[in-house]
C-alpha positions as CSV (number, residue, x, y, z in Angstrom):
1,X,31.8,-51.5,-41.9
2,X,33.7,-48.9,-44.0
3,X,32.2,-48.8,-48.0
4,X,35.0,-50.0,-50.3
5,X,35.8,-47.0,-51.7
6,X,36.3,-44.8,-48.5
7,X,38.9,-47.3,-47.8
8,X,40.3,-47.5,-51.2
9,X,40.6,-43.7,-51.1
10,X,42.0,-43.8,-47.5
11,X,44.7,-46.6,-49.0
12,X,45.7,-44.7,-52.2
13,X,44.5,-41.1,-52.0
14,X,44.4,-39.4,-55.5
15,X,46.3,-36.2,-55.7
16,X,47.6,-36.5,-51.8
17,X,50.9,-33.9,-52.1
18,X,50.4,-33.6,-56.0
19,X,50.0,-29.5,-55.4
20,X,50.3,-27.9,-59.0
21,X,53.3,-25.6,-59.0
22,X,50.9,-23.1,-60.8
23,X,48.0,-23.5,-58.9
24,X,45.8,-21.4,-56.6
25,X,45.2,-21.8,-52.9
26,X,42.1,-22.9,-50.4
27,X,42.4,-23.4,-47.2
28,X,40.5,-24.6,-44.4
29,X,40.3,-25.4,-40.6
30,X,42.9,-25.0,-37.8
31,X,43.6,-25.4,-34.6
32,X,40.0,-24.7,-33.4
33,X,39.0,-28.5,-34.4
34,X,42.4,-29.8,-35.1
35,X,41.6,-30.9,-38.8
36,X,43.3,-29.0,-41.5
37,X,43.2,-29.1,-45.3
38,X,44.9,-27.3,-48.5
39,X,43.4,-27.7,-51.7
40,X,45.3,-26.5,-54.6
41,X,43.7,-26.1,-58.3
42,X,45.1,-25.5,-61.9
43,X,42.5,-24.6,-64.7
44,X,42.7,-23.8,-68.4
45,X,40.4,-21.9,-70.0
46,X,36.9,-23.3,-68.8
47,X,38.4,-26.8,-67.4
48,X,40.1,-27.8,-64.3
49,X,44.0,-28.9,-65.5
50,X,44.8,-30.3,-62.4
51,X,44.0,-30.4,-58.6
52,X,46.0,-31.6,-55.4
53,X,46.1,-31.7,-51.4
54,X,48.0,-32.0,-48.1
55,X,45.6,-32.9,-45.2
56,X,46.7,-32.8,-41.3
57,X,44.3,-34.8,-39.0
58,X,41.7,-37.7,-39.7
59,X,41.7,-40.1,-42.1
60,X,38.1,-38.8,-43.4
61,X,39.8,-35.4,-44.2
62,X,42.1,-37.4,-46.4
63,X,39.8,-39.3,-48.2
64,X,37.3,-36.6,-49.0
65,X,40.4,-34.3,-50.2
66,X,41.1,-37.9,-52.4
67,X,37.5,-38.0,-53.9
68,X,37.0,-34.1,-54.1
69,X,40.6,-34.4,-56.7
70,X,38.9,-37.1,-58.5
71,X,35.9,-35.2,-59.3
72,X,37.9,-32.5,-60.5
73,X,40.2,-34.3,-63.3
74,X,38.6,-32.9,-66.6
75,X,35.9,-31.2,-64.8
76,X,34.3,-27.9,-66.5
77,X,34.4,-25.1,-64.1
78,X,30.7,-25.3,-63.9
79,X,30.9,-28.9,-62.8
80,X,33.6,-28.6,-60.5
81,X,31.6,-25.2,-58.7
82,X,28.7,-28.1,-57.9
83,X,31.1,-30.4,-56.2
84,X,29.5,-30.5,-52.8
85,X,28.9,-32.1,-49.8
86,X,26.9,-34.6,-50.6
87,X,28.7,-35.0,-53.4
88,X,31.6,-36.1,-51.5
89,X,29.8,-38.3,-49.5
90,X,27.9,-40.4,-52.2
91,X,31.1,-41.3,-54.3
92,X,32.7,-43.3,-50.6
93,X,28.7,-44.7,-50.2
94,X,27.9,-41.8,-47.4
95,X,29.8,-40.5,-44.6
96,X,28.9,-41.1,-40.5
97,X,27.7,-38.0,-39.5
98,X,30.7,-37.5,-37.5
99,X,32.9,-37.5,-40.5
100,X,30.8,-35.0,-42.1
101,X,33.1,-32.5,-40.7
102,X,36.3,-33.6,-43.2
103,X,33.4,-33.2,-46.0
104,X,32.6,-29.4,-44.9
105,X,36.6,-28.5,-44.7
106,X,37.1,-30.0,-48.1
107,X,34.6,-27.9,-49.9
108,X,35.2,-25.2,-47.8
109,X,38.9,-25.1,-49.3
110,X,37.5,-26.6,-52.8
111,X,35.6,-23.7,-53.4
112,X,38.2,-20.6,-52.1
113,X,40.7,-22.3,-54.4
114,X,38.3,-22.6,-57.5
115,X,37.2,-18.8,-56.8
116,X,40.8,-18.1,-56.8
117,X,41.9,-19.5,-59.8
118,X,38.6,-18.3,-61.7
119,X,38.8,-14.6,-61.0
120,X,43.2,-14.8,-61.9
121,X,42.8,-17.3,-65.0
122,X,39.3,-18.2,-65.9
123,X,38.1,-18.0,-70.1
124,X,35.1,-19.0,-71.5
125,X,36.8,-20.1,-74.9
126,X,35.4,-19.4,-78.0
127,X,31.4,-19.7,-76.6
128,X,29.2,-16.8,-76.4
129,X,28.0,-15.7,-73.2
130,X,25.1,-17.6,-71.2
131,X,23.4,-17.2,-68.2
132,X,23.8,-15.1,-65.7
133,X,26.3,-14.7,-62.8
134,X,24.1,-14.4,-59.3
135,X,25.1,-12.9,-56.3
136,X,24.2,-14.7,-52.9
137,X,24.3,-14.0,-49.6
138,X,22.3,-16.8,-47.7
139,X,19.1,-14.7,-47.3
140,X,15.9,-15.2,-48.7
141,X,16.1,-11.9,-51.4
142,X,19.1,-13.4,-52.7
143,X,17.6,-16.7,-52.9
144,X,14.2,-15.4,-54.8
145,X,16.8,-13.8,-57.4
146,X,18.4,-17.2,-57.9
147,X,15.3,-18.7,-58.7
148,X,14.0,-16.0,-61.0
149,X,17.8,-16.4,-63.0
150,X,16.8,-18.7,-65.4
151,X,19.2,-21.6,-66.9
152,X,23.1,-21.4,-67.1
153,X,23.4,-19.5,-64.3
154,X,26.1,-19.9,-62.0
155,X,25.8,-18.5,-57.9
156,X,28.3,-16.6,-56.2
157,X,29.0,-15.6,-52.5
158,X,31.7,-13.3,-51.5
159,X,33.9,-13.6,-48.4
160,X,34.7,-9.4,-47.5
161,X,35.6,-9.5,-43.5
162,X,36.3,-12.1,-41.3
163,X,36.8,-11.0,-37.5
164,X,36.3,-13.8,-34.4
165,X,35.3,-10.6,-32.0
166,X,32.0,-10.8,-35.1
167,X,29.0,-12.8,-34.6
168,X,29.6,-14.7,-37.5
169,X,25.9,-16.0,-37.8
170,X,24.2,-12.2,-38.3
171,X,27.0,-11.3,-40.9
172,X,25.8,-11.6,-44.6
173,X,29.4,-11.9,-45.7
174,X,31.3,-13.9,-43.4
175,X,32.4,-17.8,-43.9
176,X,29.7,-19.0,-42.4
177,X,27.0,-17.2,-44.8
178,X,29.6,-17.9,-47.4
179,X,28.7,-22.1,-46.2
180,X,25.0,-21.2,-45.9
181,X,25.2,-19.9,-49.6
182,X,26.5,-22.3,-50.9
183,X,24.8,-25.5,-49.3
184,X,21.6,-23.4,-51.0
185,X,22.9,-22.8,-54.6
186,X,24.1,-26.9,-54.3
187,X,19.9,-27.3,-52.9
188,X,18.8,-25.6,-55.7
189,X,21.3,-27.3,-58.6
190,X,23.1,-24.2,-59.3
191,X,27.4,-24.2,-59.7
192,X,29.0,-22.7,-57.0
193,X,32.2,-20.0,-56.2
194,X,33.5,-18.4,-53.5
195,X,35.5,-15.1,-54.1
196,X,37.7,-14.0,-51.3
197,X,37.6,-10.2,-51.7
198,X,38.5,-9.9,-47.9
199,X,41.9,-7.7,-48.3
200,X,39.8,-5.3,-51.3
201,X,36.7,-4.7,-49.5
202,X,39.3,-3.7,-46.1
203,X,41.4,-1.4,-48.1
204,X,38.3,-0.1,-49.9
205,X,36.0,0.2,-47.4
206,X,36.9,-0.6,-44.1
207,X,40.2,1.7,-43.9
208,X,38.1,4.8,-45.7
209,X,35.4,4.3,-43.0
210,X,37.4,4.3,-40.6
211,X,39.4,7.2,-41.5
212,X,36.4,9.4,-42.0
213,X,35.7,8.7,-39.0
214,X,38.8,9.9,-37.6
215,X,38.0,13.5,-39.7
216,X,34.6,13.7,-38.5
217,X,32.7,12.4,-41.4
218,X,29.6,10.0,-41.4
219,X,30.3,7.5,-44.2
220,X,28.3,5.6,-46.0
221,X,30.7,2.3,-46.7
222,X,27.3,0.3,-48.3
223,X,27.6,2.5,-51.1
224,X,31.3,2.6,-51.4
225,X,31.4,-1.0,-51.4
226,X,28.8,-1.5,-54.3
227,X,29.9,1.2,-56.1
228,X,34.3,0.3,-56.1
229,X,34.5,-3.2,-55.2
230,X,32.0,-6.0,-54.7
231,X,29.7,-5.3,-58.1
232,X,32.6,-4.7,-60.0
233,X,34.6,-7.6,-58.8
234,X,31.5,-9.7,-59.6
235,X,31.4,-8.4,-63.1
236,X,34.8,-9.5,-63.7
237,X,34.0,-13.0,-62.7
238,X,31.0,-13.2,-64.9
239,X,33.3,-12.1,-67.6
240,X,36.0,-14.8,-66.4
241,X,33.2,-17.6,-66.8
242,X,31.3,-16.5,-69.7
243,X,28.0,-15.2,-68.1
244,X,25.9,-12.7,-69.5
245,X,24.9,-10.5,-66.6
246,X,24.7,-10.1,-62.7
247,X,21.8,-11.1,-60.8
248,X,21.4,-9.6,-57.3
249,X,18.6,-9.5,-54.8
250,X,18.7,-5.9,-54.7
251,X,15.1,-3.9,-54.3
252,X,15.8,-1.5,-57.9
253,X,15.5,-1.8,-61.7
254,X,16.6,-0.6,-64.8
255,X,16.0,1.6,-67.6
256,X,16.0,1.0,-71.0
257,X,19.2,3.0,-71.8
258,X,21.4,1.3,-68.8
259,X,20.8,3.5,-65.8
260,X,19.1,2.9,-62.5
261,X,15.6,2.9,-61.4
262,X,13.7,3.0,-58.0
263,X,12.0,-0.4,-56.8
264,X,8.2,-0.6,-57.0
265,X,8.2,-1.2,-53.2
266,X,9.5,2.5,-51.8
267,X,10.3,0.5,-48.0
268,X,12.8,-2.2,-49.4
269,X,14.3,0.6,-52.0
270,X,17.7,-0.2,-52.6
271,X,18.7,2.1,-55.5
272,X,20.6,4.4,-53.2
273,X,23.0,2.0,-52.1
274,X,23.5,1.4,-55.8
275,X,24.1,5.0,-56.5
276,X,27.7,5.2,-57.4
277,X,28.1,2.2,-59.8
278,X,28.7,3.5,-63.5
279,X,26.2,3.2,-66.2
280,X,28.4,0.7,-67.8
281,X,28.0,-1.5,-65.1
282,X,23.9,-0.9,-64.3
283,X,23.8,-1.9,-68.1
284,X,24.8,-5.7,-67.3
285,X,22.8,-5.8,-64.4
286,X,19.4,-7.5,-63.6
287,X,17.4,-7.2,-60.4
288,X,14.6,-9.5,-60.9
289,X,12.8,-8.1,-57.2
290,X,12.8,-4.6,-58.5
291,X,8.8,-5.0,-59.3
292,X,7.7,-6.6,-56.0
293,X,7.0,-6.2,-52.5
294,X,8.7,-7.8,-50.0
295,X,5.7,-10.1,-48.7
296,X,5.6,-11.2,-52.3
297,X,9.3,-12.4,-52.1
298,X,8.6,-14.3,-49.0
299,X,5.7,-16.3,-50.2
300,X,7.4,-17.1,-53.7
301,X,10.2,-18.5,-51.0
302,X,8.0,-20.3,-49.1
303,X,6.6,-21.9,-52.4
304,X,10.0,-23.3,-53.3
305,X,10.3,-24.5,-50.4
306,X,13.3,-22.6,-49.2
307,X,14.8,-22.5,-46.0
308,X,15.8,-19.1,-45.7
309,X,11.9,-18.1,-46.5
310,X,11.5,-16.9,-43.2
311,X,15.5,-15.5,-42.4
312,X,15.2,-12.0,-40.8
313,X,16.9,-9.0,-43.0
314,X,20.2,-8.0,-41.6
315,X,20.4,-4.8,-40.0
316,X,23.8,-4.1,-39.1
317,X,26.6,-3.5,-41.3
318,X,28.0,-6.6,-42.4
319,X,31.7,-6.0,-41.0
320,X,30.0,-4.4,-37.5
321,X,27.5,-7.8,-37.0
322,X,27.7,-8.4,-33.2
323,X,30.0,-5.8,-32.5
324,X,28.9,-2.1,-31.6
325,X,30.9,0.8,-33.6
326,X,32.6,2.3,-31.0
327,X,34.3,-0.8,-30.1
328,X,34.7,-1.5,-33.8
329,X,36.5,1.6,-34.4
330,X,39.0,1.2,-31.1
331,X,39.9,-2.4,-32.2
332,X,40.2,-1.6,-35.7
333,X,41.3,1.9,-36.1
334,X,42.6,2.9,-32.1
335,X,39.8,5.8,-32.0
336,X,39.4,5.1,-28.5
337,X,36.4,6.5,-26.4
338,X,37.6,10.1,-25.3
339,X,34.9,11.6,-23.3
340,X,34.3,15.2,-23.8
341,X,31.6,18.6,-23.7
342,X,28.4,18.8,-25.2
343,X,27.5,22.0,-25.5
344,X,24.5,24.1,-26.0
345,X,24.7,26.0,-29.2
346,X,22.7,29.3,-27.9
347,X,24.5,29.8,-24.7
348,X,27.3,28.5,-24.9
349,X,27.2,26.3,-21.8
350,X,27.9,22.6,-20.8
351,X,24.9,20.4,-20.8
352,X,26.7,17.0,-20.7
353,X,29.9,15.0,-21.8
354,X,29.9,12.1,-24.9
355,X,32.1,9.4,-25.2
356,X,33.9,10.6,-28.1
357,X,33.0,13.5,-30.9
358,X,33.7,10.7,-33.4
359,X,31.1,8.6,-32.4
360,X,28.1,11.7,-32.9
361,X,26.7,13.0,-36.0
362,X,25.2,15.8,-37.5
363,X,21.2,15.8,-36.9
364,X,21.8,13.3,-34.1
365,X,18.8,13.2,-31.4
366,X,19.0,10.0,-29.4
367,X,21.4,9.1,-26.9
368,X,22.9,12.6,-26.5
369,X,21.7,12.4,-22.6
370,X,21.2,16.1,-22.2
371,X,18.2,15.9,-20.0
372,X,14.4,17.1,-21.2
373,X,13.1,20.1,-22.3
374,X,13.0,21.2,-25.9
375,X,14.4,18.2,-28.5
376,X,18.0,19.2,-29.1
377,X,20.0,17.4,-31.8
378,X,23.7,17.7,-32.7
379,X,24.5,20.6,-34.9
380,X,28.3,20.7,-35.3
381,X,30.8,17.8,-34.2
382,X,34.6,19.3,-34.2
383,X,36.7,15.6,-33.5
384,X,40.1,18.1,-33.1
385,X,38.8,19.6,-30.0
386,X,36.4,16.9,-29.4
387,X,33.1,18.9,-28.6
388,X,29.9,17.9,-29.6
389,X,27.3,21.1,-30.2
390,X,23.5,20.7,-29.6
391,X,20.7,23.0,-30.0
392,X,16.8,23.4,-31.8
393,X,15.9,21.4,-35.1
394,X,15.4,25.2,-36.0
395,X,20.0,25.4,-36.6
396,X,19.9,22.2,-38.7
397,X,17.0,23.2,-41.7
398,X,18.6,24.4,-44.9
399,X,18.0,24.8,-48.5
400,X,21.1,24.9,-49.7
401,X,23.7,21.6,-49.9
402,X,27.2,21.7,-51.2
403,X,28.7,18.9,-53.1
404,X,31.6,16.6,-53.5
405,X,32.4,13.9,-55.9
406,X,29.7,14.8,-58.2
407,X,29.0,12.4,-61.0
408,X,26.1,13.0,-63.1
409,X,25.0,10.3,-66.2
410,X,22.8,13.2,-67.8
411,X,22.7,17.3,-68.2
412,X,22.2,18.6,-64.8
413,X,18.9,20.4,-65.9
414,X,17.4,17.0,-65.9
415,X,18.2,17.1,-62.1
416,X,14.7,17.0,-60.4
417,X,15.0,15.5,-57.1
418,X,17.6,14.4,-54.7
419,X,17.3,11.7,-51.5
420,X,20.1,12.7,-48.9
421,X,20.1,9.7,-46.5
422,X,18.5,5.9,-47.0
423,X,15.5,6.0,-45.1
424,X,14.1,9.1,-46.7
425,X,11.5,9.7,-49.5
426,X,13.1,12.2,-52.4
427,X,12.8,15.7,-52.3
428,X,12.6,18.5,-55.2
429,X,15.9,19.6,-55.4
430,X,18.0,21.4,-58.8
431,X,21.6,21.8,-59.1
432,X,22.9,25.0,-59.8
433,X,26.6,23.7,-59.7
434,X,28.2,20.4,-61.1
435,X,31.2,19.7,-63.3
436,X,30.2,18.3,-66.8
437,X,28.6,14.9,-67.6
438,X,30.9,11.9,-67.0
439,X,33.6,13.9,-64.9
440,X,33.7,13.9,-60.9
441,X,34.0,17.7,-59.7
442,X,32.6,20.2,-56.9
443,X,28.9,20.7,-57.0
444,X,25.8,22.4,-55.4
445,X,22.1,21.7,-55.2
446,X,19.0,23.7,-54.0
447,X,15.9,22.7,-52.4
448,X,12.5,23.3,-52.8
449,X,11.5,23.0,-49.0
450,X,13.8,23.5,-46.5
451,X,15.6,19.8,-44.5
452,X,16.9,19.1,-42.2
453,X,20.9,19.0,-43.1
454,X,22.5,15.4,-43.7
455,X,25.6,14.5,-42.2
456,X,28.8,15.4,-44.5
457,X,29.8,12.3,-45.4
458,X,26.7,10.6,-46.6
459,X,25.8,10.0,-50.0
460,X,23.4,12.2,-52.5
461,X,21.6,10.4,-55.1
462,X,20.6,12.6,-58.0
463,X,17.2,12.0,-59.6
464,X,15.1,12.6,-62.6
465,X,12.1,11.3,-61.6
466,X,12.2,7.9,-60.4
467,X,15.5,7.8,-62.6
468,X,18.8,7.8,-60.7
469,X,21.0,10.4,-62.8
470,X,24.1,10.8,-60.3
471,X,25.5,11.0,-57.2
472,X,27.6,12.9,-55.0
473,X,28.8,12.9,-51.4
474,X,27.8,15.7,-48.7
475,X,30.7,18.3,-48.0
């Protein structure tokens, strides 16, 4: 028999087509299970003002809409982000496991309509700031960082790209890490918000990649990302609730003076993806795994008893994640497979075709299918033509790399290293060209050692030390 109050909530549902004129948007479900919901919220300042829903389906939908309303009359932000699940299911005395379902679809369009509203209208009044703002994705390094964040602190999951063609479950930023998140932070007795940044992070990164694609670039849209649109959006909703900082799970750390720092463990580095943020913004940030390995992460997991102590690392790029780029970049951007020559640098002659001088980049070895023999790699990619040139490592080594987009934080004499692609270790490097400190300009940078050129495109991360001191991109 039904508890009391599911029924009571299924007779007179609180806030059932009450929608606040003013209010922001969640919604959730579809056609897919037949269940839909629309939650709509109105805040003031720090508080929930007022909350409503329309529900299309089963009756559980409509109660859990009924008790998630309830919860939310005079509810703190903070309060309101813990509304969960379980949450739900206590207040109508628990919920049959096939009406869990309703719960999910409710919190699911709770939370995108509290995000919504927090990042448009949010204050923290006349408090000073507390805690810290963390950033999770669902994994384990993001979890570790939660822990580490200390009191006050409020999680955050972003929702950048949502595709059906995508294996949603090996995407760090699709809905259903963006559930995965957020059932943790709720496990752990953190506050809760999901921020829909899915038309930003598509004009900001996915178009650009894309596109420099199209001219024959090799992008790197990680760094783009971090550096124009998620951190930044992030900061802005720490501001918007009154947090202090930003806690991520990134591998880096800081300096005293507000710029960033390699990661004690050189294998999980993740400074270089950091690269292009601005001082201002390193200055508010904390990366609590900065000083350990990434066994050490694991076990302090495992100790919490966390079930993401174990998750694998993602590999792919989250808007590629069970899709291959070539297929990505024919749905996406209609840069279709258009097979074409490889040729050999020296002679001049036809060793084999590719699939597309898009898809290829400069210093490329594997997959070229050009038969044995001396290691060839690609040396020049011309996507107007669409040839793809091959020939010795010998045609790829230089000392010499020229510069766009320079930004340096410091006087480019203190320039003493530079690290041209993720996976490799820094090398001695000076710039003998760069526009002035704090402006973005042309630039140039010589090595000690010949290396072997990076693909225009990528990003340069400019080092004093272990201190990063700008960036640039590879013309």
């Amino acid at each position: 028999m039904a508890d009391w109050r599911y029924e009571e909530h299924l007779r007179s549902p609180v806030g059932l087509a009450e929608l606040p004129p003013t209010g922001y948007d969640g919604v959730a479900g579809g056609a897919a299970c037949g269940d839909l919901v629309r939650v709509v919220v109105g805040i003031d300042g720090d508080r929930v003002a007022s909350a409503g829903f329309v529900a299309e389906g089963c009756g559980a939908l409509t109660v859990c809409g009924s008790v998630a309303c309830e919860l939310l009359e005079g509810a703190t932000i903070r309060d309101a982000a813990r509304i969960s699940i379980d949450a739900l299911a206590e207040e109508v005395g628990g919920l049959h496991p096939g009406k869990r379902h309703a719960a999910e679809l409710v919190v699911d369009a709770l939370h995108r309509a509290l995000g919504s509203a927090v990042a448009a209208e949010a204050s923290p009044g006349d408090e000073d700031p507390r805690g810290t703002l963390v950033a999770m994705s669902g994994g384990v390094d993001s979890a570790v960082a939660a822990l580490k964040a200390g009191p006050d602190a409020v999680a955050v999951t972003l929702e950048l790209w949502r595709d059906p063609a995508n294996d949603a479950e090996s995407s760090c930023c699709s809905h259903s890490a963006v559930r995965r998140a957020r059932d943790l932070a709720h496990r752990m007795g953190m506050p809760h918000l999901t921020l829909d940044l899915r038309d930003a992070f598509r004009d900001g990164v996915v178009t650009p990649w894309i596109e420099d694609h199209r001219n024959g670039l090799t992008p790197n849209p990680c760094v783009r990302c971090n550096g124009n649109v998620r951190l930044d959006a992030m900061l802005g909703l720490a501001d918007r609730l009154g947090c202090a900082t930003l806690t991520t799970g990134h591998y880096a750390r800081t300096t005293d003076d507000g710029l960033l720092r390699l990661a004690v463990d050189p294998g999980k580095d993740q400074a270089y993806m950091l690269s292009g943020l601005r001082p201002s913004s390193i200055a508010r940030m904390r990366f609590p795994l900065g000083a350990l390995l990434k066994p050490q992460v694991r076990a302090l997991a495992e100790e919490a008893d966390l079930p993401v102590a174990r998750t694998p690392d993602s590999q792919d790029l989250c808007f590629l994640a069970g899709t291959g780029r070539s297929e990505f970049l024919a749905r996406h951007g209609g840069l279709v497979d258009k097979p074409g020559p490889i040729r050999d640098a020296e002679t001049g002659r036809t060793l084999g075709e590719h699939q597309g001088a898009h898809l290829y980049t400069l210093g490329q070895r594997r997959g070229l299918g050009v038969g044995g023999g001396t290691p060839r790699y690609v040396v020049a990619t011309d996507v107007k033509t669409n040839v793809v040139t091959v020939g010795p490592k010998e045609l790829l080594m230089t000392d010499q790399v020229t510069l766009t987009d320079v930004v340096l934080h410091v006087e480019p004499w203190r320039v003493d290293a530079v690290k041209l692609r993720y996976r490799q270790q820094p090398r001695r490097a000076r710039i003998v060209a760069s526009p002035d400190v704090g402006e973005t300009g042309p630039g140039a940078l010589v090595l000690e050692e010949p290396l072997l050129q990076a693909a225009p495109g990528q990003t340069a991360m400019l080092l004093d030390g272990d201190v990063v001191v700008g960036s640039a991109t590879m013309a």
